[in-house]
BAVO-438061 format. One record per residue (C-alpha): residue in three letters; x, y, z. Coordinates in pm, 1 decimal. Example, Ala and Ser with C-alpha at 12.3 -4.5 7.8 and 13.67 -1.06 7.14 Angstrom:
2
+--------+----------+----------+----------+
| residu |       px |       py |       pz |
+--------+----------+----------+----------+
|    Ala |   1230.0 |   -450.0 |    780.0 |
|    Ser |   1367.0 |   -106.0 |    714.0 |
+--------+----------+----------+----------+
END
This chain:
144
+--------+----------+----------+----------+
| residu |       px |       py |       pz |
+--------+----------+----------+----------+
|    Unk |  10580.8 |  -7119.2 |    387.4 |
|    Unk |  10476.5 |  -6776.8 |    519.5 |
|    Unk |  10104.3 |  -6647.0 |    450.0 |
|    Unk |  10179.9 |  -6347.0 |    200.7 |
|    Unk |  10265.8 |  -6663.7 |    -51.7 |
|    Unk |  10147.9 |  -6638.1 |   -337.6 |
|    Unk |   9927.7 |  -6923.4 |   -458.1 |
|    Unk |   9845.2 |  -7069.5 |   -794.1 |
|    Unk |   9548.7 |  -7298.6 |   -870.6 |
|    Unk |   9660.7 |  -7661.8 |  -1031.3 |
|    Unk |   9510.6 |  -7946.5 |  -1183.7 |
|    Unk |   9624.7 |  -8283.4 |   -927.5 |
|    Unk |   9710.0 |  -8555.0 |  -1136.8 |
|    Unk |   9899.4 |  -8737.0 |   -849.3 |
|    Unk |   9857.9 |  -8628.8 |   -460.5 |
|    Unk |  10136.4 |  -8556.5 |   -195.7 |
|    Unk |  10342.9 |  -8277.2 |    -69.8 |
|    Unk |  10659.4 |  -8119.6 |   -176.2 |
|    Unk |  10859.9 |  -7817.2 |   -113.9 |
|    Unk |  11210.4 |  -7746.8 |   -292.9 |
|    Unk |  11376.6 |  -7535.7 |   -559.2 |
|    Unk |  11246.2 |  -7602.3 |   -871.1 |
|    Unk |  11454.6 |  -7762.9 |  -1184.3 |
|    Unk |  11330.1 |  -7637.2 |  -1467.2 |
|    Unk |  11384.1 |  -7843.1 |  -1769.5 |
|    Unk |  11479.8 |  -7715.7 |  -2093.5 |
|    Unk |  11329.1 |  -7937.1 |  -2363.4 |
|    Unk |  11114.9 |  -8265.3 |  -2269.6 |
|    Unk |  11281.0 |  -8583.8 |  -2091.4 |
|    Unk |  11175.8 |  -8927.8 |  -2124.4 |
|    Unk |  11274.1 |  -9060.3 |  -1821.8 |
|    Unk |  11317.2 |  -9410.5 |  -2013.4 |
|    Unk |  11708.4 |  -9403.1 |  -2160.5 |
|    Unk |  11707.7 |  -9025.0 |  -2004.3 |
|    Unk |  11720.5 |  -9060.9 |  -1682.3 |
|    Unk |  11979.4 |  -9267.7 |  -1460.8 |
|    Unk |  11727.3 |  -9399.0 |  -1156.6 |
|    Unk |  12035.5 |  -9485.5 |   -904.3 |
|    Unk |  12162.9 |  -9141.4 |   -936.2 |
|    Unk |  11916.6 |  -8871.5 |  -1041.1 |
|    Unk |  12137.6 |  -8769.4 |  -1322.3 |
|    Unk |  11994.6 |  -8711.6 |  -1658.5 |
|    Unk |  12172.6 |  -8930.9 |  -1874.2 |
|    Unk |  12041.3 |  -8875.2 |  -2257.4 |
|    Unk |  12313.3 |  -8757.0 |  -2409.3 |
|    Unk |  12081.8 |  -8498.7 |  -2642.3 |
|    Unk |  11920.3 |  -8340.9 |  -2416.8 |
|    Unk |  12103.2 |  -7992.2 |  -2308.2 |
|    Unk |  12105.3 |  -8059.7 |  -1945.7 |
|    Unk |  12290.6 |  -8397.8 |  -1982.6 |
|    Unk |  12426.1 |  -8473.0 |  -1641.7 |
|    Unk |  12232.1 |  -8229.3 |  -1429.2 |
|    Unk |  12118.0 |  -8424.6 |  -1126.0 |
|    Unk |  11700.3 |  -8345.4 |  -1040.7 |
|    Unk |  11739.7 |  -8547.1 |   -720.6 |
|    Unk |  11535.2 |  -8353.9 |   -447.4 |
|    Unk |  11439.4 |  -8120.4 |   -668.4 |
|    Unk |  11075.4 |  -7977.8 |   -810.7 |
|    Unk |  11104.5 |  -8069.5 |  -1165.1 |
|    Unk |  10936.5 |  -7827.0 |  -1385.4 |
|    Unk |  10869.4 |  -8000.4 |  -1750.8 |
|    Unk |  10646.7 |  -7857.7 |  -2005.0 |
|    Unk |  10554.6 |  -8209.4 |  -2139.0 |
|    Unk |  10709.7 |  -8567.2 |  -2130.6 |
|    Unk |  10871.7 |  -8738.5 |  -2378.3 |
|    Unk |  10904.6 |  -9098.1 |  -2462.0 |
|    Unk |  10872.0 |  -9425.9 |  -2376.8 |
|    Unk |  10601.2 |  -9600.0 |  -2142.3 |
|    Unk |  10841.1 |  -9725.9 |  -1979.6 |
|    Unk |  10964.4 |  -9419.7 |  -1787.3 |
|    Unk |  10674.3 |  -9455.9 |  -1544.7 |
|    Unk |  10887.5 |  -9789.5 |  -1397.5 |
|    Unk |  11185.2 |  -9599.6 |  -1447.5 |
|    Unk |  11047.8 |  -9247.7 |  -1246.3 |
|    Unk |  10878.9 |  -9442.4 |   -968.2 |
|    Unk |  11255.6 |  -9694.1 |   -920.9 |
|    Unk |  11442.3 |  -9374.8 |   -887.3 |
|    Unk |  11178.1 |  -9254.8 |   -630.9 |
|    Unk |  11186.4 |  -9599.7 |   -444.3 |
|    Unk |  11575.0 |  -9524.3 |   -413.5 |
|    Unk |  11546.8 |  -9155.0 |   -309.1 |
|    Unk |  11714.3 |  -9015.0 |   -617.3 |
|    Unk |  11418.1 |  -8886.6 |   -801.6 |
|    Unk |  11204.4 |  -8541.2 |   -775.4 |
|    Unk |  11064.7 |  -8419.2 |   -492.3 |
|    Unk |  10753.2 |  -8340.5 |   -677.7 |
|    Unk |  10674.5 |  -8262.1 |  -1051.4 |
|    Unk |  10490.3 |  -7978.5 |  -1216.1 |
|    Unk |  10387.6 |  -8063.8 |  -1607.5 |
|    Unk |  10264.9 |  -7823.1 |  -1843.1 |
|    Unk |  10043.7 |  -8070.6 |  -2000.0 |
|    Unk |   9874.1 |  -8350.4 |  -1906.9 |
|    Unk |  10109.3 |  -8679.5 |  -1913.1 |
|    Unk |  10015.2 |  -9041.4 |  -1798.6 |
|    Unk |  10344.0 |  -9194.6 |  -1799.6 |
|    Unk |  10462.5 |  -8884.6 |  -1576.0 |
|    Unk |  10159.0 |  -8917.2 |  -1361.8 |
|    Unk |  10155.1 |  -9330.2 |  -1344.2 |
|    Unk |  10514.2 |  -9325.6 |  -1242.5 |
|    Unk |  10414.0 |  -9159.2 |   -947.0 |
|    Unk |  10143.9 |  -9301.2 |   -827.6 |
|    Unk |  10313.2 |  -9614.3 |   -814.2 |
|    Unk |  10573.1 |  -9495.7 |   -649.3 |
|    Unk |  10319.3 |  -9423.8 |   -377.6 |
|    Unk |  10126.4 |  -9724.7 |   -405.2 |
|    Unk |  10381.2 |  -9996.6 |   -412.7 |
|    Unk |  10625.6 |  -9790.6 |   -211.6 |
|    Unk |  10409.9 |  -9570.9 |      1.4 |
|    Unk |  10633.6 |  -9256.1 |   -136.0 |
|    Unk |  10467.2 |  -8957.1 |   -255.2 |
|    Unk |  10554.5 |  -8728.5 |   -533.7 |
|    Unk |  10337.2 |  -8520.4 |   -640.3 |
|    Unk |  10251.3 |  -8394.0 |   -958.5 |
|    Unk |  10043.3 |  -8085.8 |  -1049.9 |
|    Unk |   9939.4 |  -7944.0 |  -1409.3 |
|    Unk |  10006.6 |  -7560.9 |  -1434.1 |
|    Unk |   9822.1 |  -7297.0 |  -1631.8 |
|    Unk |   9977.7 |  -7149.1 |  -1899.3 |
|    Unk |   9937.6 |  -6826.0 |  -1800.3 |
|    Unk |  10125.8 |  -6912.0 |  -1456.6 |
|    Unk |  10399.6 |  -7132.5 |  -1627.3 |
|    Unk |  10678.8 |  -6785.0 |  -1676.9 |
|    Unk |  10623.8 |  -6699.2 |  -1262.5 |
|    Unk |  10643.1 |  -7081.7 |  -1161.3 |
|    Unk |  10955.3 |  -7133.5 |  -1382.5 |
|    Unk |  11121.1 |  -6860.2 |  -1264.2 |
|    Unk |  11090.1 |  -6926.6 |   -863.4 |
|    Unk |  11353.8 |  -6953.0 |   -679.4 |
|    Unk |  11159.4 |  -7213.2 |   -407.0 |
|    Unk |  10817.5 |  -7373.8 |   -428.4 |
|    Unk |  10593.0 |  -7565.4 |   -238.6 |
|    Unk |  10303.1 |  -7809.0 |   -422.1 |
|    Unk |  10013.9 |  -7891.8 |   -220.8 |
|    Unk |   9858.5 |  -8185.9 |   -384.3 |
|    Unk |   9536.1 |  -8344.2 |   -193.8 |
|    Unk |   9181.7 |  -8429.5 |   -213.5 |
|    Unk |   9056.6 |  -8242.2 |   -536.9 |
|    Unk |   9293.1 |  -7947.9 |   -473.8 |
|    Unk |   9615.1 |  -7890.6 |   -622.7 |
|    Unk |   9826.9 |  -7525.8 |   -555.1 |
|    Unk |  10192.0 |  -7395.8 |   -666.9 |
|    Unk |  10279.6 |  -7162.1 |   -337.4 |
|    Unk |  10570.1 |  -6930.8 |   -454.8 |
|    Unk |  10783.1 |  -6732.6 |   -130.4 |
+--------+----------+----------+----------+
END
């Protein structure tokens, strides 16, 4: 990342680095029933990006959805290498957040995920690359 990025203050909910394009979703997931673990593909036949794969990529979701079960589901499809890179919430979500940090824990895989300002959310969504920098007490969005 060069040094004229431009940075954005977050709020860490789960530490570790990431840096891909982002994959912004258009309406929440629940990752339970929505999301196929082995292959990164959302699978919930409702929601308007059925079949897009988020595999690698920073997933950009204004809230969860569903089912406290998706944190087993999110952190199996991390284990296996098919899930996000990293994961930047709108508002604050546990089962997101839990998913990941046992992905780290029992697995020793990091994704992190950052809450957003609001009044950030329209630049972050609209990158073409970013970068989350998740550590400590510190959270930032770098945008190229």
């Amino acid at each position: 990342m060069s040094g004229d990025a431009k940075k954005h203050i977050a709020t860490l909910l789960a530490p570790g680095f990431a840096e891909a394009s982002p994959f912004v979703l258009a309406e929440p997931l629940s990752f339970w029933g929505g999301l196929d673990s082995a292959t990164g593909r959302i699978i919930d036949r409702w929601h308007p990006q059925k079949d897009a794969i988020i595999t690698g990529r920073i997933l950009l979701m204004t809230a969860g959805r569903g089912s406290s079960s998706g944190s087993s589901v999110l952190a199996e499809a991390i284990r296996l290498g098919k899930g996000p890179a990293g994961i930047v919430l709108l508002s604050r979500d546990a089962i997101v957040t839990v998913g990941a940090m046992v992905a780290a824990e029992l697995y020793g895989i990091a994704c992190p995920v950052v809450m957003a300002r609001e009044e950030d959310w329209a630049e972050i969504s609209s990158a073409s690359r970013l970068t989350l920098q998740a550590s400590g007490d510190a959270a930032f969005i770098l945008l190229p």
